[in-house]
N, CA, C and O atoms as a Tripos MOL2 file, in Angstrom:
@<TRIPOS>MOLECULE
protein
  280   279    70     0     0
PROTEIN
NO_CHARGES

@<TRIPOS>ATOM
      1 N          87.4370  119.4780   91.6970 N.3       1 UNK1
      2 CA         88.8250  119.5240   92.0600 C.3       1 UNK1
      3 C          88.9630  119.7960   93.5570 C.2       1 UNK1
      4 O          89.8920  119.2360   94.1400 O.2       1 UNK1
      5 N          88.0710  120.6630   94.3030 N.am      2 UNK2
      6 CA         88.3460  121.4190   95.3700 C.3       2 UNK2
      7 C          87.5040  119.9200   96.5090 C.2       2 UNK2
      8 O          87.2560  120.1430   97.6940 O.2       2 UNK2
      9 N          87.2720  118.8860   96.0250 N.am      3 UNK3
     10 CA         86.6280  117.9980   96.4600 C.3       3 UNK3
     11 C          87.5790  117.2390   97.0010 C.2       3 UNK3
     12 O          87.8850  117.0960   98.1850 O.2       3 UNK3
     13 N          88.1180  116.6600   95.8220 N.am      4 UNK4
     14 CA         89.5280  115.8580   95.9810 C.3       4 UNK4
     15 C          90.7120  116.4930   96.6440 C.2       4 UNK4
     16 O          91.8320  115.9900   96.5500 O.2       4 UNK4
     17 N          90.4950  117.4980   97.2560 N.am      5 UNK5
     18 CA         91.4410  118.4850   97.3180 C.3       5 UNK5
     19 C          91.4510  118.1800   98.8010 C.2       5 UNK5
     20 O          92.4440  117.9200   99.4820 O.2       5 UNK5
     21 N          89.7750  118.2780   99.3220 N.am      6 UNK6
     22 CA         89.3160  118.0920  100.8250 C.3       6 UNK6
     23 C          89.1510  116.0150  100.8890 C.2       6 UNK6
     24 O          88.5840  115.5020  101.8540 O.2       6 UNK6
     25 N          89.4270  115.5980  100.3450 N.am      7 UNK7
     26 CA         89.2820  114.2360  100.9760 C.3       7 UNK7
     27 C          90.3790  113.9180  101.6120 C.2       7 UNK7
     28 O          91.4990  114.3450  101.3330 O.2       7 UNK7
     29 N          90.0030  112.8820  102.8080 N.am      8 UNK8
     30 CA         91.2670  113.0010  103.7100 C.3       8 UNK8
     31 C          92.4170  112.8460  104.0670 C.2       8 UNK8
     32 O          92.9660  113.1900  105.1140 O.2       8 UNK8
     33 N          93.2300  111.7320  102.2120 N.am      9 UNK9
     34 CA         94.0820  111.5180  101.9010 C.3       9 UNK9
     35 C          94.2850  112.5720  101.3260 C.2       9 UNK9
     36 O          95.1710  113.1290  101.9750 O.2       9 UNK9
     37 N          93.9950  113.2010  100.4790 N.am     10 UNK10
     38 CA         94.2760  114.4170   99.2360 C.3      10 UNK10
     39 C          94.2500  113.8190   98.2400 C.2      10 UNK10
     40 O          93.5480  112.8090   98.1980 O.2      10 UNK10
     41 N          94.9570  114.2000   97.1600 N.am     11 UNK11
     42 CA         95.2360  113.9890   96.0790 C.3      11 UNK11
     43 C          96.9700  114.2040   95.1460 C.2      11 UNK11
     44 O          97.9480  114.8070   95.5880 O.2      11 UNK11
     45 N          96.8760  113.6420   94.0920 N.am     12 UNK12
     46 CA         98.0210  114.0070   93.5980 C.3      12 UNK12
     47 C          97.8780  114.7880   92.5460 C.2      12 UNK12
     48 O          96.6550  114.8660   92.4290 O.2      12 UNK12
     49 N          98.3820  115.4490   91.6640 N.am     13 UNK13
     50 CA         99.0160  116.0720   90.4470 C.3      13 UNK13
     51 C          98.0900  115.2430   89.3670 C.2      13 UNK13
     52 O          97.1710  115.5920   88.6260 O.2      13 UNK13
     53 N          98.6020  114.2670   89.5590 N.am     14 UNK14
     54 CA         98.8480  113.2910   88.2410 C.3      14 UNK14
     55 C          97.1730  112.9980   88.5490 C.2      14 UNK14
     56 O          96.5400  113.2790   87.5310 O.2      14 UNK14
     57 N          96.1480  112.4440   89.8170 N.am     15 UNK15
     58 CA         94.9730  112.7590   89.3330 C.3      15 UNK15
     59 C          94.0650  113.7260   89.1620 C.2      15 UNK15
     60 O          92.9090  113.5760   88.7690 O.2      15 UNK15
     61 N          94.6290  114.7710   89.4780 N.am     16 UNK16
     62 CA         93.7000  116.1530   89.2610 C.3      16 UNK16
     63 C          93.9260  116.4560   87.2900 C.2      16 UNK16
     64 O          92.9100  116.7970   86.6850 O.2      16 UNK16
     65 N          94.8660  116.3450   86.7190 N.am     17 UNK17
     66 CA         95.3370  116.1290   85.6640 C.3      17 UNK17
     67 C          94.5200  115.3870   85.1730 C.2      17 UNK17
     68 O          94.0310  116.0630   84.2680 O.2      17 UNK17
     69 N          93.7810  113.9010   85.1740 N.am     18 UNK18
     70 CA         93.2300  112.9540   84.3000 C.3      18 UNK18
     71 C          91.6040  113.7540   85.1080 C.2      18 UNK18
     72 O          90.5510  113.9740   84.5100 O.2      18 UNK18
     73 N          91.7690  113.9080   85.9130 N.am     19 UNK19
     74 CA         90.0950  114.0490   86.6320 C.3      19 UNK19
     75 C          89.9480  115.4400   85.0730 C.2      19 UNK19
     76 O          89.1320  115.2340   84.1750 O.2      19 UNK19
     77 N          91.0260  116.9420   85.0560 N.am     20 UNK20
     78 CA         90.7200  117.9480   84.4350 C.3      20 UNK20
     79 C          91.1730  117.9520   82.9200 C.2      20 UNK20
     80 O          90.9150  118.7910   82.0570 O.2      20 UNK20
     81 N          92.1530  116.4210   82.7950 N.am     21 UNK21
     82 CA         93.1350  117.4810   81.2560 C.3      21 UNK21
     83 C          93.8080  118.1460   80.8840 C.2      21 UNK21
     84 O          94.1720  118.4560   79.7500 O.2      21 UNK21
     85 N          94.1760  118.6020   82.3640 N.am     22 UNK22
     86 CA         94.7430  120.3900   82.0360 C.3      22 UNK22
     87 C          96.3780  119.9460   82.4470 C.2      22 UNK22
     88 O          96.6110  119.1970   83.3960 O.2      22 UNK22
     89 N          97.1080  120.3440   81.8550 N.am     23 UNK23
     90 CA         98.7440  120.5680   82.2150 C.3      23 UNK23
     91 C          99.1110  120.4650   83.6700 C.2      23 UNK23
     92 O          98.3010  120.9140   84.4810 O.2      23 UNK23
     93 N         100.1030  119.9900   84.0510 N.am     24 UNK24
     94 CA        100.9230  119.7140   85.5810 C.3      24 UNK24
     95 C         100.6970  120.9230   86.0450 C.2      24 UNK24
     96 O          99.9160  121.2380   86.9420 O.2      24 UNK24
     97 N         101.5780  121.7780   85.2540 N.am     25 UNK25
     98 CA        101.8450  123.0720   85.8050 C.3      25 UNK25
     99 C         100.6000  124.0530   85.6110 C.2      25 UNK25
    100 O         100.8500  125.1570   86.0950 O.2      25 UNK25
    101 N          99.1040  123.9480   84.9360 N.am     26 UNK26
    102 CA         98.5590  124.8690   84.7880 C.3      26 UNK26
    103 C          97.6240  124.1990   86.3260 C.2      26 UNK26
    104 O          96.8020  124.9380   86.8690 O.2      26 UNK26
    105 N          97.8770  122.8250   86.8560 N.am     27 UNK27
    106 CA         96.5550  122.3000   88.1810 C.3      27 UNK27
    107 C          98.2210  123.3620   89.1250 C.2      27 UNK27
    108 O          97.8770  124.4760   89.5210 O.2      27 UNK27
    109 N          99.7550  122.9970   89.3990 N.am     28 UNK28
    110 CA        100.1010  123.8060   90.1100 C.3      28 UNK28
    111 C         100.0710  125.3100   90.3150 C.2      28 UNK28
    112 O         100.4370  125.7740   91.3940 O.2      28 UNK28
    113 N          99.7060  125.9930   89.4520 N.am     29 UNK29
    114 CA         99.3200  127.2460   89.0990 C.3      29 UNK29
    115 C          98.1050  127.7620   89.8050 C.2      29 UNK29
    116 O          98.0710  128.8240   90.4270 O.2      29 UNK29
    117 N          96.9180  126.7620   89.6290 N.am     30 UNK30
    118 CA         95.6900  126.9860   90.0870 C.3      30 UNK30
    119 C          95.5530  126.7030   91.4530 C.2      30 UNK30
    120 O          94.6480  127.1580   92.1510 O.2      30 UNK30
    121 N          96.5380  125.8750   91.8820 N.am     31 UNK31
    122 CA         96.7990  125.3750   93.4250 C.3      31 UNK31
    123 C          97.2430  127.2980   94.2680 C.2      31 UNK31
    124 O          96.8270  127.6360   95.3760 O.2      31 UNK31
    125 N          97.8990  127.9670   93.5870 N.am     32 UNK32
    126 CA         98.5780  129.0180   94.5920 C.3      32 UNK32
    127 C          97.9580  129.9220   93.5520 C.2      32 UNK32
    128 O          97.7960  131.0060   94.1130 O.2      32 UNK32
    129 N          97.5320  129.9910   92.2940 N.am     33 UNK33
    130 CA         96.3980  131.5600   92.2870 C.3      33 UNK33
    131 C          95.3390  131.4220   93.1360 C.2      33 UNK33
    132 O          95.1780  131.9590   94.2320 O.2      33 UNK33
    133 N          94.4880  130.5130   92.4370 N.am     34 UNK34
    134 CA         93.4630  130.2210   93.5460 C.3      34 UNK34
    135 C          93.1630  129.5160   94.7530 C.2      34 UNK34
    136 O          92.3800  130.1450   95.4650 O.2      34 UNK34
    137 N          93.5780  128.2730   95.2730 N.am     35 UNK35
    138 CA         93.3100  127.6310   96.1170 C.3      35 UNK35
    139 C          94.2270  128.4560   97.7200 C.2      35 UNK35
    140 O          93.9570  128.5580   98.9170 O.2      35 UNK35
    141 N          95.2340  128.8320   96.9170 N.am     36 UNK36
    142 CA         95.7870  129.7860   98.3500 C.3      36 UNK36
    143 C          95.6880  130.9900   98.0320 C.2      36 UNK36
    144 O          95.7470  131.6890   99.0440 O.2      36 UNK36
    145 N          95.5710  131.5500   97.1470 N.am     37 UNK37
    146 CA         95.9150  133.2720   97.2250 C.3      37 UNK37
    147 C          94.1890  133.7080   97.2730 C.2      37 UNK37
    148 O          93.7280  134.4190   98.1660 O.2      37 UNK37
    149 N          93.2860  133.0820   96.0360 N.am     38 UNK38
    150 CA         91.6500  134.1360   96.4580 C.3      38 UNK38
    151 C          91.1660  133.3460   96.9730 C.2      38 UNK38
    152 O          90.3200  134.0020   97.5790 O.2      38 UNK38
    153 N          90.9450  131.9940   97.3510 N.am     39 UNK39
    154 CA         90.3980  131.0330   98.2060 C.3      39 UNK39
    155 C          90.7520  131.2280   99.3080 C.2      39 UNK39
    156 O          89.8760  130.8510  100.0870 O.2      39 UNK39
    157 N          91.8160  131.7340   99.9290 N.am     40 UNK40
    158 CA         92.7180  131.1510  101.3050 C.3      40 UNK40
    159 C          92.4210  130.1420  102.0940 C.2      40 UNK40
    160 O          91.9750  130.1950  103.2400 O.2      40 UNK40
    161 N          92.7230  129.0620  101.3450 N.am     41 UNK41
    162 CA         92.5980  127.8580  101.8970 C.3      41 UNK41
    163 C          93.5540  127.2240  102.3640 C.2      41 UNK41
    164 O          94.3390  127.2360  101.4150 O.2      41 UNK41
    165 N          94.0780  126.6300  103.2380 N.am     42 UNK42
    166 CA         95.5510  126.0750  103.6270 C.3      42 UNK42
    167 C          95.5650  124.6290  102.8890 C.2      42 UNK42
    168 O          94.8630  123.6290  103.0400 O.2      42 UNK42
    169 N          96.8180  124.9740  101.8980 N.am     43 UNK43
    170 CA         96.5230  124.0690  101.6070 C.3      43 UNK43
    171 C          98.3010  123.6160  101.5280 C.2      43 UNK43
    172 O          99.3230  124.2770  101.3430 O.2      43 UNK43
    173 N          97.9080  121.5530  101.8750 N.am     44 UNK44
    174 CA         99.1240  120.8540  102.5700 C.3      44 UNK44
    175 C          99.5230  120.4180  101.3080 C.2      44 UNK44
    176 O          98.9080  120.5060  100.2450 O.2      44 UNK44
    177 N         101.2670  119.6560  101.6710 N.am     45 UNK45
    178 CA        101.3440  119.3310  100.4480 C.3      45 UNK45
    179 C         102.2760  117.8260  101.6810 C.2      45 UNK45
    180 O         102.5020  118.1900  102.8340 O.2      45 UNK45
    181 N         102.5620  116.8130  101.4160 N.am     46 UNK46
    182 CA        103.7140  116.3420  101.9730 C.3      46 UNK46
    183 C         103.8620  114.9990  100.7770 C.2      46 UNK46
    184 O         103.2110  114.9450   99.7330 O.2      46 UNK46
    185 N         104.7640  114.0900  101.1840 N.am     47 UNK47
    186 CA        105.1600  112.9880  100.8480 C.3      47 UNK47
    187 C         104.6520  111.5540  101.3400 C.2      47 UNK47
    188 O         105.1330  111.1470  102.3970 O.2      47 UNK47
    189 N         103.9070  110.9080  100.8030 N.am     48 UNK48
    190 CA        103.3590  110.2070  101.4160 C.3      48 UNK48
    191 C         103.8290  108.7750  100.2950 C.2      48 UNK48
    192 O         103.6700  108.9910   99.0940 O.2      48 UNK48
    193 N         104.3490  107.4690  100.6820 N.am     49 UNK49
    194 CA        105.1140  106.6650   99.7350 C.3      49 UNK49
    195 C         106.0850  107.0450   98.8610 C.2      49 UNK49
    196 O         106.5220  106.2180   98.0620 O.2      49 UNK49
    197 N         106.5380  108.2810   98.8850 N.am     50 UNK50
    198 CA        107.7370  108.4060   97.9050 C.3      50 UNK50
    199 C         106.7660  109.5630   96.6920 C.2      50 UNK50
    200 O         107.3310  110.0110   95.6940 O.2      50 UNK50
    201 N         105.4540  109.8570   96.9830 N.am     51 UNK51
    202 CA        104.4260  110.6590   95.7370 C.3      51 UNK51
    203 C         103.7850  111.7140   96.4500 C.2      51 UNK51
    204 O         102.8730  111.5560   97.2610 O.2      51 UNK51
    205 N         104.3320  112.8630   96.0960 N.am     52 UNK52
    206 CA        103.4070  114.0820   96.7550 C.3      52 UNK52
    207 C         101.9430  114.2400   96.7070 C.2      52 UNK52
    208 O         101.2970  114.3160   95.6620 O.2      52 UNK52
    209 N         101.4600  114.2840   97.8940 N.am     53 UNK53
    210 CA         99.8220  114.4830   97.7710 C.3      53 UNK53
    211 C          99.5370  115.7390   98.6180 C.2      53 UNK53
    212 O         100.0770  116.1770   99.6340 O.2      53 UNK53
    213 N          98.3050  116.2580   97.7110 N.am     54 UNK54
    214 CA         98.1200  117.7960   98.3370 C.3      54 UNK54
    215 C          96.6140  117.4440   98.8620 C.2      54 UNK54
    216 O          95.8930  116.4770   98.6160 O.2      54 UNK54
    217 N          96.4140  118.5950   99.6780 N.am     55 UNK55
    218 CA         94.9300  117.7450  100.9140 C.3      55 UNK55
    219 C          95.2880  119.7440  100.9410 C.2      55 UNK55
    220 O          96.3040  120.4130  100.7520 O.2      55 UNK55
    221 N          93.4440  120.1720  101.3700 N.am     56 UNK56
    222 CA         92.9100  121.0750  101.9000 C.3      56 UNK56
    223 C          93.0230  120.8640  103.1810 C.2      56 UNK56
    224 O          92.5160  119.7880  103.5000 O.2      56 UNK56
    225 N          93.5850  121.5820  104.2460 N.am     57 UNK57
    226 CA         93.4640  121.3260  105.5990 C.3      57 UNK57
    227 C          91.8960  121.4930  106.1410 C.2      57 UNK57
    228 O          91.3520  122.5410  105.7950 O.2      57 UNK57
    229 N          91.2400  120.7220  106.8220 N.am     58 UNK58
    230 CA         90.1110  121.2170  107.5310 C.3      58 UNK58
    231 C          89.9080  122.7080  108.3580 C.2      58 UNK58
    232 O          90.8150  123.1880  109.0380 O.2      58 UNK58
    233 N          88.8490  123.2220  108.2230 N.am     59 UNK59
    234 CA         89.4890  124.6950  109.3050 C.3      59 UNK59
    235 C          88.7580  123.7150  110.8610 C.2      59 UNK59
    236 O          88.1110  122.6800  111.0200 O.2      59 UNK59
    237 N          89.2760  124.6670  111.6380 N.am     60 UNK60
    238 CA         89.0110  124.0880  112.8940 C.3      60 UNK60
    239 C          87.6080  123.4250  113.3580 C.2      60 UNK60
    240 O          87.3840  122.4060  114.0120 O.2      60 UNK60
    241 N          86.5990  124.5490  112.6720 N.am     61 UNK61
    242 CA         84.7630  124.4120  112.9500 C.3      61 UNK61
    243 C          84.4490  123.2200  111.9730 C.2      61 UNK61
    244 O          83.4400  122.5150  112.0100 O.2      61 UNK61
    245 N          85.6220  123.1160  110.9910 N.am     62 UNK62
    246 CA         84.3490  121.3900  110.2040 C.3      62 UNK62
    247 C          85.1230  120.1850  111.1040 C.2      62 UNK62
    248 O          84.5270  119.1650  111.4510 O.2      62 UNK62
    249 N          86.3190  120.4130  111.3790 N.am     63 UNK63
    250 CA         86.9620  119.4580  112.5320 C.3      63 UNK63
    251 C          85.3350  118.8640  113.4750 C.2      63 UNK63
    252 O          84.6200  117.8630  113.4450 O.2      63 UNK63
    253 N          85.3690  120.0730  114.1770 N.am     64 UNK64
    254 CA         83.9840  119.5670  115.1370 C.3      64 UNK64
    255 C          83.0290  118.7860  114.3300 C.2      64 UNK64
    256 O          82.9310  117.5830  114.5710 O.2      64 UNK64
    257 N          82.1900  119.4130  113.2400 N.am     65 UNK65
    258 CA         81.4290  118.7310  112.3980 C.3      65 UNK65
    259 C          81.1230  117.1710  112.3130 C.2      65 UNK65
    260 O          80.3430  116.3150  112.7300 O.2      65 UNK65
    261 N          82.3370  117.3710  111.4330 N.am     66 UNK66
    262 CA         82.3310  115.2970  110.7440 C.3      66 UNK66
    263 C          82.7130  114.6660  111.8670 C.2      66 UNK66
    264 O          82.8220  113.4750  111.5760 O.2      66 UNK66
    265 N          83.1190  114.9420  113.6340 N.am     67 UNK67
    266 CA         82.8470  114.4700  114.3340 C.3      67 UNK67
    267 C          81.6460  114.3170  114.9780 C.2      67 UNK67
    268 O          81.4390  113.3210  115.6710 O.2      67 UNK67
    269 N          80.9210  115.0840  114.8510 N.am     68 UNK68
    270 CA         79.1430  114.9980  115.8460 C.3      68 UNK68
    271 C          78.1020  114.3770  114.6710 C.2      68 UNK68
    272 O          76.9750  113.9170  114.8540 O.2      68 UNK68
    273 N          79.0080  114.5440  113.1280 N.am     69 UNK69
    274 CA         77.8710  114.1380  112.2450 C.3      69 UNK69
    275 C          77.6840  112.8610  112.4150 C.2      69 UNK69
    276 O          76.5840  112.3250  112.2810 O.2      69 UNK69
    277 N          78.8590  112.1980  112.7570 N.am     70 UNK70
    278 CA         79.1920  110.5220  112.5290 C.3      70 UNK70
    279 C          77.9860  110.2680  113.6910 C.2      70 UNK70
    280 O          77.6900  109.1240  114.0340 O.2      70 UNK70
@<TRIPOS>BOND
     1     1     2 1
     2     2     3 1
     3     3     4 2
     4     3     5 am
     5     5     6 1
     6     6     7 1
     7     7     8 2
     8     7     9 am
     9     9    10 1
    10    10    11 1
    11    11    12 2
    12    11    13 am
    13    13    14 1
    14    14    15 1
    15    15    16 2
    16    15    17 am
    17    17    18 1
    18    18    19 1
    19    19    20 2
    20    19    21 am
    21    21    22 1
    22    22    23 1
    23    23    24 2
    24    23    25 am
    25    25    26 1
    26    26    27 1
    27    27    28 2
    28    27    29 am
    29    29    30 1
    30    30    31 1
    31    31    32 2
    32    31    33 am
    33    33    34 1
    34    34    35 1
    35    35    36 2
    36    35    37 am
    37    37    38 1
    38    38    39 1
    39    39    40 2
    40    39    41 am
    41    41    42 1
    42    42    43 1
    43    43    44 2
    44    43    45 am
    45    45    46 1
    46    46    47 1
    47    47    48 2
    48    47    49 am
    49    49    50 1
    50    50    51 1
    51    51    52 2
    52    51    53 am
    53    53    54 1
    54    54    55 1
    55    55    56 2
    56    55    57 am
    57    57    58 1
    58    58    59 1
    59    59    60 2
    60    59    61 am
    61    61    62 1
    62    62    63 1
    63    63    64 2
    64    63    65 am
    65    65    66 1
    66    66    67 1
    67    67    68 2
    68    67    69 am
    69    69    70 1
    70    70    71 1
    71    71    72 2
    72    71    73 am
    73    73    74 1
    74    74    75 1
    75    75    76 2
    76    75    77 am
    77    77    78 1
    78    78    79 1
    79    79    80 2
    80    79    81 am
    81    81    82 1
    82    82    83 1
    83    83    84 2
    84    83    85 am
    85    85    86 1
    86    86    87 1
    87    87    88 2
    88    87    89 am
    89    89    90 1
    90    90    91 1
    91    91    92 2
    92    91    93 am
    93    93    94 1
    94    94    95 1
    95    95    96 2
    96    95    97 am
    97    97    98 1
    98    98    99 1
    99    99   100 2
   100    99   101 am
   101   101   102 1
   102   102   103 1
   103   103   104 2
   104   103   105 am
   105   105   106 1
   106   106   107 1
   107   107   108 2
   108   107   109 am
   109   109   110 1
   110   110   111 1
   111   111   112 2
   112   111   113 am
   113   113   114 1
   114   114   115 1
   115   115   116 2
   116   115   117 am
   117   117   118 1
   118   118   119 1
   119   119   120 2
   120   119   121 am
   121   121   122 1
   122   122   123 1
   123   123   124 2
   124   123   125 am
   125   125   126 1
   126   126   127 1
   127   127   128 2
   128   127   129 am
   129   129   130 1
   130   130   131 1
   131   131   132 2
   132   131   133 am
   133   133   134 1
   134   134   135 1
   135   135   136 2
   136   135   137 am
   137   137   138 1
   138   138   139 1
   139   139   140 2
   140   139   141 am
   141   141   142 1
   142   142   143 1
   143   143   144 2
   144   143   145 am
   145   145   146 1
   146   146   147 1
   147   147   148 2
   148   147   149 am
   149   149   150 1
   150   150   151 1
   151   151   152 2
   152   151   153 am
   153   153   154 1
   154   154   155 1
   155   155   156 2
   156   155   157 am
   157   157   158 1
   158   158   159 1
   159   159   160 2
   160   159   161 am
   161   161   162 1
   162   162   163 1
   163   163   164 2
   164   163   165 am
   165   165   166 1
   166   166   167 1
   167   167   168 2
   168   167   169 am
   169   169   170 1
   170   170   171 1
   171   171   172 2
   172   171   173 am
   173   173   174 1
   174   174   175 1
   175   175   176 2
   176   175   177 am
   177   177   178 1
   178   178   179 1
   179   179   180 2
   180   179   181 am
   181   181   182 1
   182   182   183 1
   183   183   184 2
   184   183   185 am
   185   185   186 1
   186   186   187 1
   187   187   188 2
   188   187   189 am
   189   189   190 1
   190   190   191 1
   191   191   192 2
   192   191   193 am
   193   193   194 1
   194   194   195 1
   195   195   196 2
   196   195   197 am
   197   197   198 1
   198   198   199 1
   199   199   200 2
   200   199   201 am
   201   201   202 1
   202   202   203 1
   203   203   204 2
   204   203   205 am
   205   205   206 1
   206   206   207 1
   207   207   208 2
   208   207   209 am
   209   209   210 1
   210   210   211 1
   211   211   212 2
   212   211   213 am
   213   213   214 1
   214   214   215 1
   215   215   216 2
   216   215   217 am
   217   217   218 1
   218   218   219 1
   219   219   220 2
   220   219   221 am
   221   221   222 1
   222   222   223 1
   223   223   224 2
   224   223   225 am
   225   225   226 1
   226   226   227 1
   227   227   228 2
   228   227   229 am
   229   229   230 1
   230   230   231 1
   231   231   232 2
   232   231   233 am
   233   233   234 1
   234   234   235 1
   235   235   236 2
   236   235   237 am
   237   237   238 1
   238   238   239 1
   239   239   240 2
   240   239   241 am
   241   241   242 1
   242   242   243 1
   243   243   244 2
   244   243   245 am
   245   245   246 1
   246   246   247 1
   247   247   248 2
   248   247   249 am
   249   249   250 1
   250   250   251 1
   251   251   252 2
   252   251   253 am
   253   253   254 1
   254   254   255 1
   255   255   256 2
   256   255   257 am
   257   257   258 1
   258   258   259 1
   259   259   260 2
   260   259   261 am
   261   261   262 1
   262   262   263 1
   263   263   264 2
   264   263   265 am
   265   265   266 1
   266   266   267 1
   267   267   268 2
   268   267   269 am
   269   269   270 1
   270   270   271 1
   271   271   272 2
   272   271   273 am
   273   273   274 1
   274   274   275 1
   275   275   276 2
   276   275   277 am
   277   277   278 1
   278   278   279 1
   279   279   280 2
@<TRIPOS>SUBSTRUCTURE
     1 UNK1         2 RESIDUE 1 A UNK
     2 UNK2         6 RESIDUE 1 A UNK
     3 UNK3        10 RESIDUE 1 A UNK
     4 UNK4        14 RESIDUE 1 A UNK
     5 UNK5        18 RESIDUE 1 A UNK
     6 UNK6        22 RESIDUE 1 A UNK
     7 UNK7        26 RESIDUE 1 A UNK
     8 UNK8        30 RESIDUE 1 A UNK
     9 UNK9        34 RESIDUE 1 A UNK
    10 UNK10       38 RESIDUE 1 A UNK
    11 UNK11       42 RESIDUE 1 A UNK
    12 UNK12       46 RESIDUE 1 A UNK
    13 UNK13       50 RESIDUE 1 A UNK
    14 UNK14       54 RESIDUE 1 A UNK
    15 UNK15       58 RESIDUE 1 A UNK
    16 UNK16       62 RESIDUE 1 A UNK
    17 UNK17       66 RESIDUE 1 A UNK
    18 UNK18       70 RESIDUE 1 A UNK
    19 UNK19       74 RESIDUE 1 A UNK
    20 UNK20       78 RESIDUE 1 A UNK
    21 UNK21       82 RESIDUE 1 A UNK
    22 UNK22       86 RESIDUE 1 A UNK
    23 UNK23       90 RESIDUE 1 A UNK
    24 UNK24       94 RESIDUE 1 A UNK
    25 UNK25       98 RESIDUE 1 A UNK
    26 UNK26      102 RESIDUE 1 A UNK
    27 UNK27      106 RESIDUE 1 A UNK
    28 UNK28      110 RESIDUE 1 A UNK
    29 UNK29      114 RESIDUE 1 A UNK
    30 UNK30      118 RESIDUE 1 A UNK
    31 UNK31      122 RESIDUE 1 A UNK
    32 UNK32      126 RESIDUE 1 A UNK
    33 UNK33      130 RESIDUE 1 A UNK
    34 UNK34      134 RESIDUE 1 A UNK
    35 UNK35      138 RESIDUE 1 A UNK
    36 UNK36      142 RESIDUE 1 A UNK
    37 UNK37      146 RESIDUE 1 A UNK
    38 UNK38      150 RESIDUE 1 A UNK
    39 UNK39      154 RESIDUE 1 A UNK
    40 UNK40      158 RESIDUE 1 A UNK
    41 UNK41      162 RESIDUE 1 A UNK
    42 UNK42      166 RESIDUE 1 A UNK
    43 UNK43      170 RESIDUE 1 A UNK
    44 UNK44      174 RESIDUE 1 A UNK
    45 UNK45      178 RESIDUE 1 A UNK
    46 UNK46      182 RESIDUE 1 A UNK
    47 UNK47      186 RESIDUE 1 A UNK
    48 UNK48      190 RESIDUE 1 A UNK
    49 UNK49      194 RESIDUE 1 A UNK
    50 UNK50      198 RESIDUE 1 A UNK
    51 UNK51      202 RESIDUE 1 A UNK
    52 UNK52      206 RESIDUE 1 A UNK
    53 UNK53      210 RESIDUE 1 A UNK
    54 UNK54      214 RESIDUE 1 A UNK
    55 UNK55      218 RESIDUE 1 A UNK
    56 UNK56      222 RESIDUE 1 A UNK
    57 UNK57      226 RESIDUE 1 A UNK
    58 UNK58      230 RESIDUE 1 A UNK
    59 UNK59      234 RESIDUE 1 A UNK
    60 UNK60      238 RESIDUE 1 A UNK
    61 UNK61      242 RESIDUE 1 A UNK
    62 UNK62      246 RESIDUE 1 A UNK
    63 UNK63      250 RESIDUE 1 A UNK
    64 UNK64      254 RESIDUE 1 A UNK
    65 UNK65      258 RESIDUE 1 A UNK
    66 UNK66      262 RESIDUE 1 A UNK
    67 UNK67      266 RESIDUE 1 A UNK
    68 UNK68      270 RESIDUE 1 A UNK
    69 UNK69      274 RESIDUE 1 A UNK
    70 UNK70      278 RESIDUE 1 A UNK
């Protein structure tokens, strides 16, 4: 989940749901117990075509990274 979470489009609801099975509201649940509150991960949400997609922000140090890795 936390994969799709970091790819650089994000993801939506609706595939974290078929990727897990689990209820809308139990992947939004797990988005702000864990992914922001014991993870503290920033995590985005916006509108992208009219369908919300949520994306892990990069922290600043993997920014550098997947640039020098390329």
């Amino acid at each position: 989940m936390l994969a799709l979470l970091r790819s650089p489009d994000g993801c939506t609801i609706d595939a974290i749901v078929k990727a897990t099975g689990w209820q809308p509201h139990s992947v939004r649940g797990f988005f702000a117990g864990v992914v922001r509150k014991k993870l503290k991960l920033d995590l985005e949400s916006g509108l992208v075509d009219e369908v919300r997609r949520y994306r892990i922000k990069p922290a600043a140090h993997e920014i550098g990274k997947s640039a020098t890795a390329a």
